[in-house]
C-alpha positions as CSV (number, residue, x, y, z in Angstrom):
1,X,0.0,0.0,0.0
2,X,1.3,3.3,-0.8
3,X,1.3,5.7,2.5
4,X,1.4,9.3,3.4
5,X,1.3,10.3,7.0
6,X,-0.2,13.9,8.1
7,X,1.1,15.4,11.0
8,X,-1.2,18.5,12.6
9,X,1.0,21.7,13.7
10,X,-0.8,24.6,13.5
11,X,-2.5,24.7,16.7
12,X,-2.2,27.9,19.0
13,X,-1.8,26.0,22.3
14,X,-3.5,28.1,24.2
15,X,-3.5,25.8,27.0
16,X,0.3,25.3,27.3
17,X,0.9,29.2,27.4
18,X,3.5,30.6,28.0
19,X,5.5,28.1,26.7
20,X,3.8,28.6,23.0
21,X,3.9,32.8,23.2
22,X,7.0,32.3,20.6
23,X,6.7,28.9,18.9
24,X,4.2,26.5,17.5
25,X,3.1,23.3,20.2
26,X,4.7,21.1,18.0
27,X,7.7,23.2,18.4
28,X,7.7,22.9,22.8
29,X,11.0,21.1,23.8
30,X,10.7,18.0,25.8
31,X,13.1,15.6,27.9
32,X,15.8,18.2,27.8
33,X,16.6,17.6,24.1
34,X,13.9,16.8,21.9
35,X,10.6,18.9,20.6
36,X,6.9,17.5,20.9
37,X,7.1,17.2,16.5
38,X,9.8,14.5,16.9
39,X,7.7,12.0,18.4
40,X,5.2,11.4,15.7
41,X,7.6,11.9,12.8
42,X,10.1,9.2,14.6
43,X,6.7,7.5,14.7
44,X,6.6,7.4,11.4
45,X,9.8,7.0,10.5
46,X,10.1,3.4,13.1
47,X,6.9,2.5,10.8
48,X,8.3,2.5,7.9
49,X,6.6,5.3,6.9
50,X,8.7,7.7,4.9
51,X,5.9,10.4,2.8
52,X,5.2,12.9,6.0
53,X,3.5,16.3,5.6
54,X,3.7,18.3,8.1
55,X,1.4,21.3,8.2
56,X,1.8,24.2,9.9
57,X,0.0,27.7,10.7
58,X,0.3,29.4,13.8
59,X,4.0,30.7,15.4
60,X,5.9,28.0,12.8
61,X,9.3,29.5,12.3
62,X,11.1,28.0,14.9
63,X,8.9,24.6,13.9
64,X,10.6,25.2,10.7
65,X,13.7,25.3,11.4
66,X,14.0,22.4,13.5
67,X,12.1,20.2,11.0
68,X,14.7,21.5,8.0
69,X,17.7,20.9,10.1
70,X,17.1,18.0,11.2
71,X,14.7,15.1,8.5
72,X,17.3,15.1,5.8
73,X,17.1,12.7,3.8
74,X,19.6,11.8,1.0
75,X,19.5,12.2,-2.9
76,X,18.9,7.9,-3.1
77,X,16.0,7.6,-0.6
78,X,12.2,8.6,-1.9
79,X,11.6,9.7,1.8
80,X,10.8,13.6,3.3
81,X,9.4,15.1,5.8
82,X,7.3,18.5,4.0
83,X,6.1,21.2,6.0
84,X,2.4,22.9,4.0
85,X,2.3,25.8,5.8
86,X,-0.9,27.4,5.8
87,X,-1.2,30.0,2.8
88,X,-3.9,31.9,0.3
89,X,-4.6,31.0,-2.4
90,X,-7.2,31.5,-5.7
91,X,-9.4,29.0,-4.3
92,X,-9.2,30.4,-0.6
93,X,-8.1,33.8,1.0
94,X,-8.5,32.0,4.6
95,X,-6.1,30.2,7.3
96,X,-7.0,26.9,8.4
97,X,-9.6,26.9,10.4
98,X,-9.9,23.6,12.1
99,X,-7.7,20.1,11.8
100,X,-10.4,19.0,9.1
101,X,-9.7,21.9,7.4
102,X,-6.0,22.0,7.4
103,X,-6.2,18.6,5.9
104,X,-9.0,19.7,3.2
105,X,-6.8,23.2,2.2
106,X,-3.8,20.8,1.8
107,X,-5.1,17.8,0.1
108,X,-3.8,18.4,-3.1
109,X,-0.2,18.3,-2.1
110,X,-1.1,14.7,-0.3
111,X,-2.3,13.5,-4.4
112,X,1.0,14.3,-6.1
113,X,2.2,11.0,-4.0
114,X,-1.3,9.2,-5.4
115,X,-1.5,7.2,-1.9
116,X,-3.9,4.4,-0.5
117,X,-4.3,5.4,2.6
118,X,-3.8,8.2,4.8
119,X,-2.7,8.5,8.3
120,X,-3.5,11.5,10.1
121,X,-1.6,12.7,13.3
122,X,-1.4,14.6,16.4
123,X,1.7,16.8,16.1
124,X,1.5,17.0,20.5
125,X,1.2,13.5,22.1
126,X,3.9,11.5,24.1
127,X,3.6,7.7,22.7
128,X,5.0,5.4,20.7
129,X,3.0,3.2,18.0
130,X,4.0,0.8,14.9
131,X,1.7,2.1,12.8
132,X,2.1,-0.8,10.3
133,X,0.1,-2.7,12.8
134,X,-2.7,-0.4,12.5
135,X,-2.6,-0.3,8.9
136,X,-2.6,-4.6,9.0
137,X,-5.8,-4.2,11.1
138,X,-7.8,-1.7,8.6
139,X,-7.2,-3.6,5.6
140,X,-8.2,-7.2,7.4
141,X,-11.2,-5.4,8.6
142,X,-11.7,-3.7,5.2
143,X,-12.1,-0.6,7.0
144,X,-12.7,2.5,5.4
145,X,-11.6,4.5,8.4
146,X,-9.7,2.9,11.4
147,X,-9.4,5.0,14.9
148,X,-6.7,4.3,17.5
149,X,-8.7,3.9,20.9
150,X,-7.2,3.6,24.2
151,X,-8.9,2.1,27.2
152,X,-9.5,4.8,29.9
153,X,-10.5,4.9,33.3
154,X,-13.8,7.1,34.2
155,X,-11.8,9.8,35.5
156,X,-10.4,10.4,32.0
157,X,-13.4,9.6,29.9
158,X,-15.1,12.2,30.6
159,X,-13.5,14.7,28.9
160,X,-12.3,13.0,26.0
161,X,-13.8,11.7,22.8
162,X,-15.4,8.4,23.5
163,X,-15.9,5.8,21.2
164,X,-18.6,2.5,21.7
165,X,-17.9,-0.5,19.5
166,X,-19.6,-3.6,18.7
167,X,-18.5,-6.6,16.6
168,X,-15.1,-6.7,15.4
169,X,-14.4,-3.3,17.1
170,X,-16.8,-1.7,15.0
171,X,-17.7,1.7,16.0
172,X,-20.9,2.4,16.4
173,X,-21.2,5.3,18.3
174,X,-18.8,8.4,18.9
175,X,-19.5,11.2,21.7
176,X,-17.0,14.0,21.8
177,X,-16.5,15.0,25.8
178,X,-19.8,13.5,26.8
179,X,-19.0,14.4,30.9
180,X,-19.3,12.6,34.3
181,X,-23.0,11.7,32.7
182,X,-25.5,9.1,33.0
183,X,-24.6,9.1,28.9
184,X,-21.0,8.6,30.1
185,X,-21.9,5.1,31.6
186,X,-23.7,4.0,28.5
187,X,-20.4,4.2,26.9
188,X,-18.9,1.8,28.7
189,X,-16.2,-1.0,27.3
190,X,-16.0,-3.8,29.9
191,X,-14.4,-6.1,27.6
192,X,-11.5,-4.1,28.2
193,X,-11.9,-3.6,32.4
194,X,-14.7,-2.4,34.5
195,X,-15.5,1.3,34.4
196,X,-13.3,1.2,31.5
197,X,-13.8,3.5,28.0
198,X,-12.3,3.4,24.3
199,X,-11.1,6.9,23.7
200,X,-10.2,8.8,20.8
201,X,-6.0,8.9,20.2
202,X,-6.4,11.2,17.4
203,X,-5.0,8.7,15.3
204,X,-6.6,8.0,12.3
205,X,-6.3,5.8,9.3
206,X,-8.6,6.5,5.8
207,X,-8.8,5.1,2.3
208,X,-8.0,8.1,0.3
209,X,-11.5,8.2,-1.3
210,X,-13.3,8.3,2.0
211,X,-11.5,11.1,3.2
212,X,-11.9,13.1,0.0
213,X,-15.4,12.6,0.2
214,X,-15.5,13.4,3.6
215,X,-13.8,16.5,3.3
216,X,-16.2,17.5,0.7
217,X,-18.4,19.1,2.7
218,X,-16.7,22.8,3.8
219,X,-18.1,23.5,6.7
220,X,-16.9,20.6,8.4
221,X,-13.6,22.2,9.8
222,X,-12.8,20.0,12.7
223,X,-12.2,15.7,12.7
224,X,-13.2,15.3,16.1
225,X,-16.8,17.5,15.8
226,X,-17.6,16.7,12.2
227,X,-15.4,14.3,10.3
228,X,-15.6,11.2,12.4
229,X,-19.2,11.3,13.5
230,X,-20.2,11.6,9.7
231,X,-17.8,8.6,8.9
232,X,-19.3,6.5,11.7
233,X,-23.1,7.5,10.1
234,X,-22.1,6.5,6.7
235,X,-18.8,4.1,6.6
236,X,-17.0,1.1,7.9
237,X,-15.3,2.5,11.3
238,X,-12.8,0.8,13.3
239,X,-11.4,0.9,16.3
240,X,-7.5,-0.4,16.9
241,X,-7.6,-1.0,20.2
242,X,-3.7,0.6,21.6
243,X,-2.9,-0.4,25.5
244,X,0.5,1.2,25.6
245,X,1.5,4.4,27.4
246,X,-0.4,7.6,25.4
247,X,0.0,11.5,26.9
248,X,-1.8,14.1,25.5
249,X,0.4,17.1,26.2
250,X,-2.3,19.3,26.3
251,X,-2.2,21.4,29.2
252,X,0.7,23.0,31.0
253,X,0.2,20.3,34.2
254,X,0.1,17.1,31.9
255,X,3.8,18.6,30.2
256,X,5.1,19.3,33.3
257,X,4.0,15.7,34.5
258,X,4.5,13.8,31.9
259,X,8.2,15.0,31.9
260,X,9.1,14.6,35.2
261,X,7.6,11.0,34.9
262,X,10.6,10.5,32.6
263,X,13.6,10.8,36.0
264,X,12.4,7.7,37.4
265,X,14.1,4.6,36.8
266,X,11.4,2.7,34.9
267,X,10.0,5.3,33.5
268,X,6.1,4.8,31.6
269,X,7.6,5.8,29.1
270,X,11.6,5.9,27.8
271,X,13.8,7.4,25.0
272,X,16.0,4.5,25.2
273,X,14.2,1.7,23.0
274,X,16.7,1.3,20.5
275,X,14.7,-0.7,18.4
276,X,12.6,2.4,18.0
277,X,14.5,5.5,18.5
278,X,13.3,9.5,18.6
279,X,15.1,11.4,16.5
280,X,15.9,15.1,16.9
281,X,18.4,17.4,15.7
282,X,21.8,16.8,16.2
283,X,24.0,19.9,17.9
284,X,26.9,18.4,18.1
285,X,27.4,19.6,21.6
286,X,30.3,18.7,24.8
287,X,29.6,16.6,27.3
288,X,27.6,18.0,30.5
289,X,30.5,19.5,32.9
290,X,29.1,19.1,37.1
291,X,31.2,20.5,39.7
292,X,30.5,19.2,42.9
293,X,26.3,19.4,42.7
294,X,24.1,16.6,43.9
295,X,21.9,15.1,41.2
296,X,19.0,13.0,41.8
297,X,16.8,11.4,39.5
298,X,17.4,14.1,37.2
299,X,17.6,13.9,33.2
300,X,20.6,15.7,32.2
301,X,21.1,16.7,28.4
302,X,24.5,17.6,26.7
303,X,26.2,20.6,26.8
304,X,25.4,21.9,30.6
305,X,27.6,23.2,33.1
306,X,26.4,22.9,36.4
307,X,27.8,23.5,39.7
308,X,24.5,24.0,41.8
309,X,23.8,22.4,45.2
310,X,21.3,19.9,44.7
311,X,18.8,19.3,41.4
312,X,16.3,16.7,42.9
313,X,13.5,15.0,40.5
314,X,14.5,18.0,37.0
315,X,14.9,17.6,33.3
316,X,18.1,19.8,32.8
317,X,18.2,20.7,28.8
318,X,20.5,21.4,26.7
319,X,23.3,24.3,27.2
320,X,21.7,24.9,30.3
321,X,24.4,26.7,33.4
322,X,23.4,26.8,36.8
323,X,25.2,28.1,39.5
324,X,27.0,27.7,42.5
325,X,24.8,27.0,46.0
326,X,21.7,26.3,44.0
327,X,19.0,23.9,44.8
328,X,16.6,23.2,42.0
329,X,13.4,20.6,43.1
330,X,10.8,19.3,40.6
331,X,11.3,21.5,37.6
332,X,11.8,21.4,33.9
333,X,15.0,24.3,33.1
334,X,14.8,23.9,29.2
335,X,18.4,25.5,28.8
336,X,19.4,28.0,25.8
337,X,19.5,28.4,22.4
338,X,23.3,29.4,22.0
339,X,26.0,30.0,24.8
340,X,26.0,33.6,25.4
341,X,30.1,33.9,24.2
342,X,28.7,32.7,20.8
343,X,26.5,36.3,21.1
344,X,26.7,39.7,22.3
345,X,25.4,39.5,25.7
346,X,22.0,40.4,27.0
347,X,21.2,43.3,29.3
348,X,20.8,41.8,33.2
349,X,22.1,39.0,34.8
350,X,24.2,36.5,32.8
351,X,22.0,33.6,30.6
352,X,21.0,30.6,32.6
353,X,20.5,30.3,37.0
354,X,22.9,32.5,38.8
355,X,24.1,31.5,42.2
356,X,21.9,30.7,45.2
357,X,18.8,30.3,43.7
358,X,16.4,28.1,45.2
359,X,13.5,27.0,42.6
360,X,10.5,24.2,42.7
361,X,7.9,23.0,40.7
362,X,8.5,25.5,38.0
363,X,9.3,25.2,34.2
364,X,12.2,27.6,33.1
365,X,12.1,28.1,29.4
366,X,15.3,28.5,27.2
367,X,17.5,31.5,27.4
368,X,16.0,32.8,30.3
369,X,18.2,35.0,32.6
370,X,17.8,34.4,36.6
371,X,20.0,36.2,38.6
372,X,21.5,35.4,41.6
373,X,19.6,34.9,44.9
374,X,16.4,34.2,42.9
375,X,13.5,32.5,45.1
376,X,10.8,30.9,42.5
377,X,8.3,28.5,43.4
378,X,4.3,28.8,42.8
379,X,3.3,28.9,46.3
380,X,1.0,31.3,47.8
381,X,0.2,32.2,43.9
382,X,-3.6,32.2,42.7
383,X,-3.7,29.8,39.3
384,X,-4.6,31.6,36.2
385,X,-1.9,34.4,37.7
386,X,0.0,35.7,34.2
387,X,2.3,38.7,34.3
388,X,5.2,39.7,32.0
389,X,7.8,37.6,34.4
390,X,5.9,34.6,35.6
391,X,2.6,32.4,34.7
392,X,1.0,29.5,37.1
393,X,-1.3,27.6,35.8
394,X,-2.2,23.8,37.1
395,X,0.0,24.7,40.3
396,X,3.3,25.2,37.9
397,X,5.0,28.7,37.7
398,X,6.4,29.3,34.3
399,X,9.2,31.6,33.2
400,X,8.7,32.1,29.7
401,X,11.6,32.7,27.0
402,X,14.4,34.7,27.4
403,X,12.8,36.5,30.6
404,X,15.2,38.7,32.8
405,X,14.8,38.3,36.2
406,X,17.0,40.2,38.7
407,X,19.5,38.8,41.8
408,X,17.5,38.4,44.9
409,X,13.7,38.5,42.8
410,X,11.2,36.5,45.3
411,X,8.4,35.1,43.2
């Protein structure tokens, strides 16, 4: 079968703000060295699928960049990974204005490649998935669209899109954030655990007919809403059934979480299955340099220098410097860009965490500057609180990118 994967990156990720003020969600780092977009593209790439469009609307540039320098393929392999960013055109002056919509705006692109099937993709989930297994499943079912479902306690149903099957995994029904309901319960798989539910992954399979006549209709803009309720009504359905770890990295609580889950020494999840690796851009950067600091269950990428007190239960990234006498607990510091020699150096305290800091539960983005003395944690702070130093949202203060704060700053 020939195979094009679709990757969505053109959300505004409102919900993971501040960290998407300058960059696309696809774009977020994660685990100190990688960004959100290099999970489902190494996805792909593990599956043996090589035809991957990316497309891309809202704060892209940096997305761009990293997907350029880093998917090269050479001049003997029929392989890429093309970013469709979102553009007007004779036949429409708007931006996308939904995931169904992307994908309908962009089709055109997907037909030069005359595929099979399409498989559509979140460009902001933590997982990892052979999607040739998927693809078996579809054709033996002679699906014409196939949904990756994973079983889900109560406490997560209700707020995600639920699916109920029947024979085969046949889906018969699809409710879209149906609540802690009295519908809720009728949705219930037990086949798969009591009090346990199929929900959406965002994953999705289609014969390339079904999902051009799907995306016929204009007005529906959004997969989730329109396009998979009006497949379920009028075509074979699926469900593949995945029981593996899934995050959606939606919020900025489940990044921060899902992170940290990552320093413990059987992780849920791991970046260390060589049989299926994620790829990212290679910097080509030292080794970390730590003088005399006490590191527990702490990720540490490349290129650091750190000669802090203690980092306890962190994701350190990459070209990050801390300072002498500083004690970092629970928090993500994302590191920097360059290493300030390399520039002209900022106004304020030097880049990365001066001296003496003390900082918990927070996320640090890159090429911030925190000077010494620096006291940030979230307590005693109201969630929703945003000002042009700090955010807290889901009882996490965020510094976003390249904020100054000054020696001895108590937030």
């Amino acid at each position: 079968m020939n195979v094009v994967a679709v990757i969505m990156g053109g959300g505004a990720g409102t919900r993971l703000q501040p960290l998407t003020r300058d960059r696309a969600k696809p774009a977020v780092p994660i685990a100190g060295k990688y960004r959100l977009v290099d999970i489902p593209i190494s996805n792909c790439l593990n599956s043996r699928l090589r035809k991957i469009y990316l497309l891309t609307q809202y704060n892209s540039v940096s997305l761009h960049e990293h997907v350029a320098n880093t998917y090269q393929f050479d001049q003997f392999h029929r392989g890429f990974v093309r970013i469709i960013a979102a553009q007007q055109t004779p036949d429409s002056e708007s931006w996308y204005e939904g995931t169904a919509d992307a994908v309908r705006k962009s089709f055109r692109y997907f037909m030069d490649e005359s595929p099979d099937l399409i498989v559509v993709l979140s460009g902001d989930q933590l997982y990892r998935m052979d999607f040739q297994q998927v693809i078996e499943q579809h054709l033996a079912n002679r699906a014409d669209v196939t949904i990756a479902t994973k079983p889900v306690p109560r406490s997560e149903a209700a707020a995600l899109g639920i699916m109920q099957v029947g024979e085969h995994n046949r889906i018969l029904r699809f409710v879209e954030k149906p609540g802690d309901t009295p519908r809720l319960t009728e949705l219930r798989a037990p086949m798969y655990g009591e009090e346990r539910y199929l929900a959406s992954m965002g994953i999705y399979v289609f014969n390339r007919q079904v999902l051009q006549d799907l995306l016929a209709d204009g007005s529906r803009t959004d997969f989730g809403k329109h396009i998979i309720p009006s497949a379920i009504e009028h075509y074979n359905v699926h469900s593949y059934i995945f029981e593996g770890y899934w995050r959606d990295i939606g919020t900025i609580g489940a990044f921060w979480e899902a992170n940290l889950e990552l320093t413990s020494p059987r992780p849920p999840f791991t970046f260390y299955d060589s049989r299926a690796p994620v790829y990212t851009h290679m910097r080509f950067l030292p080794s970390s340099k730590i003088n005399c600091c006490d590191l527990n269950r702490t990720l540490l990428a490349e290129g650091c220098i750190i000669s802090g007190h203690r980092i306890l239960h962190s994701i350190i990234g990459v070209r990050a410097t801390i300072g002498e006498g500083t004690v970092i607990e629970h928090s993500i510091i994302m590191g920097a860009d360059y290493y300030e020699f390399e520039r002209k150096a900022g106004d304020g305290p030097p880049m990365g965490i001066g001296r003496d800091c003390f900082i918990r539960n927070a996320i640090i983005d890159k090429n911030a500057r925190i000077g010494d003395g620096a006291y940030i944690t979230p307590d005693g702070k109201a969630d929703g609180t945003a000002t042009p130093l700090f955010t807290v949202r889901d009882g996490v203060i965020v510094i976003p990118k390249n904020t100054v704060i000054p020696p001895g700053t108590r937030l």
